[in-house]
PAZALO-653469 format. One record per residue: x, y, z of N, C-alpha, C in turn. Coordinates in steps of 0.1 Angstrom, whole numbers, padded with zeros to 4 digits, always signed. Example, Ala and Ser with C-alpha at 12.3 -4.5 7.8 and 13.67 -1.06 7.14 Angstrom:
<recs>
+0132-0057+0078+0123-0045+0078+0132-0033+0078 +0128-0022+0071+0137-0011+0071+0129+0000+0079 
</recs>
This chain:
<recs>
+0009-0012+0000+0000+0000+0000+0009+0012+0000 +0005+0017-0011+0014+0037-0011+0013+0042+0004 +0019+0054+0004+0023+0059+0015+0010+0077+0013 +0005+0081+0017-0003+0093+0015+0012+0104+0012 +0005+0112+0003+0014+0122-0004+0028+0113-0009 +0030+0101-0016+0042+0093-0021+0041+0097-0034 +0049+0100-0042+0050+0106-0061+0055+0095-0064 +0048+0094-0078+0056+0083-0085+0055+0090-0097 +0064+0080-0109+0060+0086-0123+0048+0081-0129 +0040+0083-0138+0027+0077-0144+0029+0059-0150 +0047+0062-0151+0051+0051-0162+0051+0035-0151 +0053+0041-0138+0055+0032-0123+0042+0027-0122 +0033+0036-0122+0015+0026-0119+0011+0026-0131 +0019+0024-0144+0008+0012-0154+0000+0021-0164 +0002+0037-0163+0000+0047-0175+0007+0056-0180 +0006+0051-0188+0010+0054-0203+0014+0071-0203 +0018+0072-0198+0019+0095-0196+0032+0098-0190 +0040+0105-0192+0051+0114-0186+0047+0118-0175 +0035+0122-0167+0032+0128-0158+0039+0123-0148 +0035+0134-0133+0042+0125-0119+0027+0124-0115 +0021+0115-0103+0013+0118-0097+0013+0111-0082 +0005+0118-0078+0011+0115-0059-0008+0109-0055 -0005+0103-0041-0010+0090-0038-0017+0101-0023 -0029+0109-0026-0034+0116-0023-0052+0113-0017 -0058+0114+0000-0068+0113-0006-0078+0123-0002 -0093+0122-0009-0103+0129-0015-0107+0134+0000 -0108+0152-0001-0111+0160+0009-0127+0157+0013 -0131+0150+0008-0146+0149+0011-0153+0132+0019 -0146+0121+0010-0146+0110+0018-0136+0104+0022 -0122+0110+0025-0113+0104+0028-0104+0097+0018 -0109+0089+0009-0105+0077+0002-0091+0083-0009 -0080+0076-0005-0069+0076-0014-0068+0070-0024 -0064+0080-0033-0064+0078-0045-0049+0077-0058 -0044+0077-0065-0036+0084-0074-0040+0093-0084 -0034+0104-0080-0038+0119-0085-0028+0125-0100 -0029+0127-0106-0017+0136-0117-0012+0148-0105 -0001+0151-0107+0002+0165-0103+0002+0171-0117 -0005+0186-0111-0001+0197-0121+0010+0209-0115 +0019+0216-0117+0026+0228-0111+0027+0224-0097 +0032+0207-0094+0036+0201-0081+0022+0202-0067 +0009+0202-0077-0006+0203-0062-0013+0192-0075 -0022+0184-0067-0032+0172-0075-0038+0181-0077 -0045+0174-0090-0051+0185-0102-0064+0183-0095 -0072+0170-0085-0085+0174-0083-0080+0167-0066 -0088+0177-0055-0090+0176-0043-0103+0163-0040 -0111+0160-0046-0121+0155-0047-0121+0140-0058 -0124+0129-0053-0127+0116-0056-0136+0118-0073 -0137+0111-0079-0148+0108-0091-0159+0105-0086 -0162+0100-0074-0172+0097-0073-0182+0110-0061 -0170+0113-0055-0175+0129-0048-0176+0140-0060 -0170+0140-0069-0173+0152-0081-0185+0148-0083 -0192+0138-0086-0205+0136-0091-0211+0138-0086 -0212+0136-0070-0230+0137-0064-0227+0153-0065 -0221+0163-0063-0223+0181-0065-0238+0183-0065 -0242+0177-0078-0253+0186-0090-0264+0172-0083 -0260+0158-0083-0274+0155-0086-0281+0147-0077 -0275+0148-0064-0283+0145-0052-0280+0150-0037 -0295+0153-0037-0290+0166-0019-0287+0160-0009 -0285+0143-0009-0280+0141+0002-0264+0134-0002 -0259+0141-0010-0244+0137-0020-0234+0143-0010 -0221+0136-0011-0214+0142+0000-0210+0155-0003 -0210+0160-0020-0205+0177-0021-0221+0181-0027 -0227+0181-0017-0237+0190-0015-0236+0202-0014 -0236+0215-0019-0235+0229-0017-0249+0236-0014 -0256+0231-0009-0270+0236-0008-0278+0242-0017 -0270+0237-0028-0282+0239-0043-0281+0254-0050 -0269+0253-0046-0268+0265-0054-0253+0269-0064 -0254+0273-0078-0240+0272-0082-0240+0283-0096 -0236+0286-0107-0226+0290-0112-0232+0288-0123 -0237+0292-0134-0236+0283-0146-0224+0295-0154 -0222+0286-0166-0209+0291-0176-0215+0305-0180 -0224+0312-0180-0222+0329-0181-0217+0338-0170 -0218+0329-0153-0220+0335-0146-0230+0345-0141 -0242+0334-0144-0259+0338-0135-0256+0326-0121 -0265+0331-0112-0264+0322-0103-0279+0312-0106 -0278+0298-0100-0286+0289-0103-0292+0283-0088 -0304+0283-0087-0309+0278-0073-0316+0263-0078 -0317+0255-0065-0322+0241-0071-0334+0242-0065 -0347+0241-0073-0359+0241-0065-0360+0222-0063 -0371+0217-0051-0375+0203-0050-0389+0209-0060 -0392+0195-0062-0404+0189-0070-0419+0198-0065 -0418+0201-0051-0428+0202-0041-0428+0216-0043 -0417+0223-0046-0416+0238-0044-0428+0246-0050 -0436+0253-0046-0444+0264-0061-0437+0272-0069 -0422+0273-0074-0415+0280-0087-0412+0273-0091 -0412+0255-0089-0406+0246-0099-0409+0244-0111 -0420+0249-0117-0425+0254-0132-0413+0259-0136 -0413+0269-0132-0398+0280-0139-0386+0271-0139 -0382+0259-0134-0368+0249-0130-0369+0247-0149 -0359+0245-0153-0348+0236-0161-0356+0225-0163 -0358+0222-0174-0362+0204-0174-0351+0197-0184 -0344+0206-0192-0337+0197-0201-0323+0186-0194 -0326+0177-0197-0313+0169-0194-0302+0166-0194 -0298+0178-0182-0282+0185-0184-0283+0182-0169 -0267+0190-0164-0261+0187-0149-0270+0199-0144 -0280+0211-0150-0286+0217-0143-0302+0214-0146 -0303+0203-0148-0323+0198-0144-0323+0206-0132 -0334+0211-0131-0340+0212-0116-0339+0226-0111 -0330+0233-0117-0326+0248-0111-0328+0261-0118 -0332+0267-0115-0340+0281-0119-0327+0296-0114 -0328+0304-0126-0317+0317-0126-0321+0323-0109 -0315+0325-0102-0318+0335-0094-0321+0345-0091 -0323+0355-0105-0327+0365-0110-0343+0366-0114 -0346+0357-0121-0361+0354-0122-0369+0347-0110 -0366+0339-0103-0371+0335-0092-0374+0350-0080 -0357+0358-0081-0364+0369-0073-0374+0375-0070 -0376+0379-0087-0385+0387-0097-0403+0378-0092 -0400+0364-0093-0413+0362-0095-0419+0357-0079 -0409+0356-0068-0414+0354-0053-0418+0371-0052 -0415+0379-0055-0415+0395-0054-0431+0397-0061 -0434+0392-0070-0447+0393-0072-0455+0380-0072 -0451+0375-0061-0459+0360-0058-0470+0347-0070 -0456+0352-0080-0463+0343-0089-0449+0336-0100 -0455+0326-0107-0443+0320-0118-0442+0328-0129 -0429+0332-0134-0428+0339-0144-0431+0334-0158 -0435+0337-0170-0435+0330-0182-0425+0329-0189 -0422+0317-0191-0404+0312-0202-0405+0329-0215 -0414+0341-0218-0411+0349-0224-0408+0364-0215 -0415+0361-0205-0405+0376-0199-0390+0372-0192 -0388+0383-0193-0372+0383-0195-0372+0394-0177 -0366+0390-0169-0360+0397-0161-0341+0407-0166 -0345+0418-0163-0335+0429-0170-0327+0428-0156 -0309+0429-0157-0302+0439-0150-0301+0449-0157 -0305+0457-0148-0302+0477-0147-0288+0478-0146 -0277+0471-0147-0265+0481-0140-0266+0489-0133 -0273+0494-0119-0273+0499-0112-0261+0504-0107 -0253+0494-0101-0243+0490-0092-0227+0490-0099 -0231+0483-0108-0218+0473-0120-0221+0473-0131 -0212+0474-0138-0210+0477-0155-0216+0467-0162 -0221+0469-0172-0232+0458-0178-0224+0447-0184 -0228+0435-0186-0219+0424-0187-0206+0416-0174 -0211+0428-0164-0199+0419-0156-0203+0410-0150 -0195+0395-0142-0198+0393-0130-0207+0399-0125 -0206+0407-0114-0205+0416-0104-0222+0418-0108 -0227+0423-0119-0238+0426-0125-0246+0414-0127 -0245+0403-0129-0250+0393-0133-0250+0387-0115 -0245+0387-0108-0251+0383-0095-0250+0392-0087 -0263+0404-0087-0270+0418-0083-0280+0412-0087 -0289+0407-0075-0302+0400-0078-0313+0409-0070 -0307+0422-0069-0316+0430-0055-0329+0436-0068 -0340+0435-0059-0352+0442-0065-0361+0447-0057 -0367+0458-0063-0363+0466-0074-0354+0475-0081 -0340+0476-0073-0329+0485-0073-0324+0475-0085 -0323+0466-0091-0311+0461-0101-0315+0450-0111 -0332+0448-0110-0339+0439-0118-0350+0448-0119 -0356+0444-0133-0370+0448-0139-0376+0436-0145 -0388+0436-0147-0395+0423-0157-0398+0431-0169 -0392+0427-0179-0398+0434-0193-0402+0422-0203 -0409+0429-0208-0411+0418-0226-0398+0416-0230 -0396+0409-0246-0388+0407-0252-0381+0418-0261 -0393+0431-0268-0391+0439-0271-0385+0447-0265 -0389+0450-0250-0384+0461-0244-0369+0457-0243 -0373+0445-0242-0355+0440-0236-0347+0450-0248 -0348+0440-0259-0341+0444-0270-0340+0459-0271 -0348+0472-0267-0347+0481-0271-0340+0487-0255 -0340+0485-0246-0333+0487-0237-0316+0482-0242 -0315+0469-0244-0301+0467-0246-0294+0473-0260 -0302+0478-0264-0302+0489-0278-0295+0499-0269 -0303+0509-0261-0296+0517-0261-0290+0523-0247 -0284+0508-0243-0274+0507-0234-0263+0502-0244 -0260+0499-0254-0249+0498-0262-0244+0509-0269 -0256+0518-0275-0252+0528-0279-0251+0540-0270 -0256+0542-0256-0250+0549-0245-0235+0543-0244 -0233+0536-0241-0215+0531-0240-0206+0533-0250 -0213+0536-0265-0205+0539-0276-0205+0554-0273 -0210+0560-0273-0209+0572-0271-0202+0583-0259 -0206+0571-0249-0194+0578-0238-0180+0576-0240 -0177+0565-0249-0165+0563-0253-0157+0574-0260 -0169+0577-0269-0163+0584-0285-0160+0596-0274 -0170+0604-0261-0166+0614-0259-0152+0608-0252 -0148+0606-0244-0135+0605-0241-0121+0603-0249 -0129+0595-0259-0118+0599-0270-0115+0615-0272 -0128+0624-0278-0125+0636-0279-0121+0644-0272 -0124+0640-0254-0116+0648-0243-0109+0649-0249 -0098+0637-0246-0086+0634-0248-0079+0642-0266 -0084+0639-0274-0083+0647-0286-0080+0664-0283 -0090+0670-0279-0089+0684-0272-0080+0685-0269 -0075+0675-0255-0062+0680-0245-0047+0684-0251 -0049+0671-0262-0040+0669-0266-0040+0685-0283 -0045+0683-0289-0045+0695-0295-0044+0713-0288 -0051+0717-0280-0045+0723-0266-0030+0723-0267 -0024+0714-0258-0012+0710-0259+0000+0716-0265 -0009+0714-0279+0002+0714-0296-0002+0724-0292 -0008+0735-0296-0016+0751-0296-0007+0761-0284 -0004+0752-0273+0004+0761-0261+0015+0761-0270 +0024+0749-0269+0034+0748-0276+0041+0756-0287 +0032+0757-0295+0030+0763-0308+0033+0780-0305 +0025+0785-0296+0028+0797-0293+0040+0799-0286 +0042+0793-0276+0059+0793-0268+0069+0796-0280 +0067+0787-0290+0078+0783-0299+0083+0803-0305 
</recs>
């Protein structure tokens, strides 16, 4: 039996890889494993079989209380079956069945009802610049969400694009001015 934290090469336990990997185990059930190292730390703190329960059962040992992340950076809540917003949940058959934006759910406990898959809950940028992080989990309402149609959306993000084009152009021209200025002092010194 390995020794906890013991390196070997990949080629020593029987795979095929240059790698090193150390004899490491899983922060969640204990159980030692062989790990890759990457930049000399195991590439995963967590078992295969602890990575998996995460998402798809609440009594899984990496349970996070149902709540997580998806790839835009919206936050995602997990309703149960029983819940009254479980209409609004995910049904398609992915690692997020079951969970609903936390932006819409706000939106629709705030007016004690389920939202329709066509309105659209808006961030305002109130707080944070539009597209960020920072903006995208700013779930406060009615300081930094609205419910709009689909048109409004569109015509709102209309001309929150073209308000940012335009504050740009002026700072370009600040800066144009200062700099012509500049030449014009100069010009007369000379």
């Amino acid at each position: 039996m390995p020794l906890i934290n013991e390196i070997k090469m990949a080629s020593e336990l029987g795979i095929n890889s240059w790698n090193k990997h150390i004899f490491s185990p899983c922060v969640l059930c204990g159980q030692p494993r062989w790990v890759r190292l990457i930049k000399n730390k195991p590439e995963h703190d967590r078992c295969r079989k602890c990575m998996g329960l995460g998402r798809r059962a609440e009594r899984g040992a990496a349970w996070e209380g149902g709540r997580g992340i998806d790839g835009d950076g919206y936050i995602l809540i997990y309703l149960k079956s029983d819940d009254f917003f479980f209409p609004m949940a995910t049904r398609k058959r992915s690692a997020w069945a079951g969970y609903v934006l936390e932006h819409r759910l706000v939106v629709a406990k705030a007016l004690g009802r389920n939202l329709h898959s066509w309105e659209i809950v808006h961030h305002k940028h109130a707080k944070y610049p539009a597209g960020s992080i920072e903006n995208k989990q700013d779930n406060r309402y009615p300081e930094n969400l609205q419910l709009v149609s689909d048109d409004r959306h569109k015509q709102i993000t209309i001309l929150e694009n073209r308000i940012a084009h335009l504050e740009k152009r002026v700072t370009l021209l600040e800066a144009e001015n200062i700099m012509l200025r500049t030449n014009l002092e100069v010009g007369r010194c000379l």
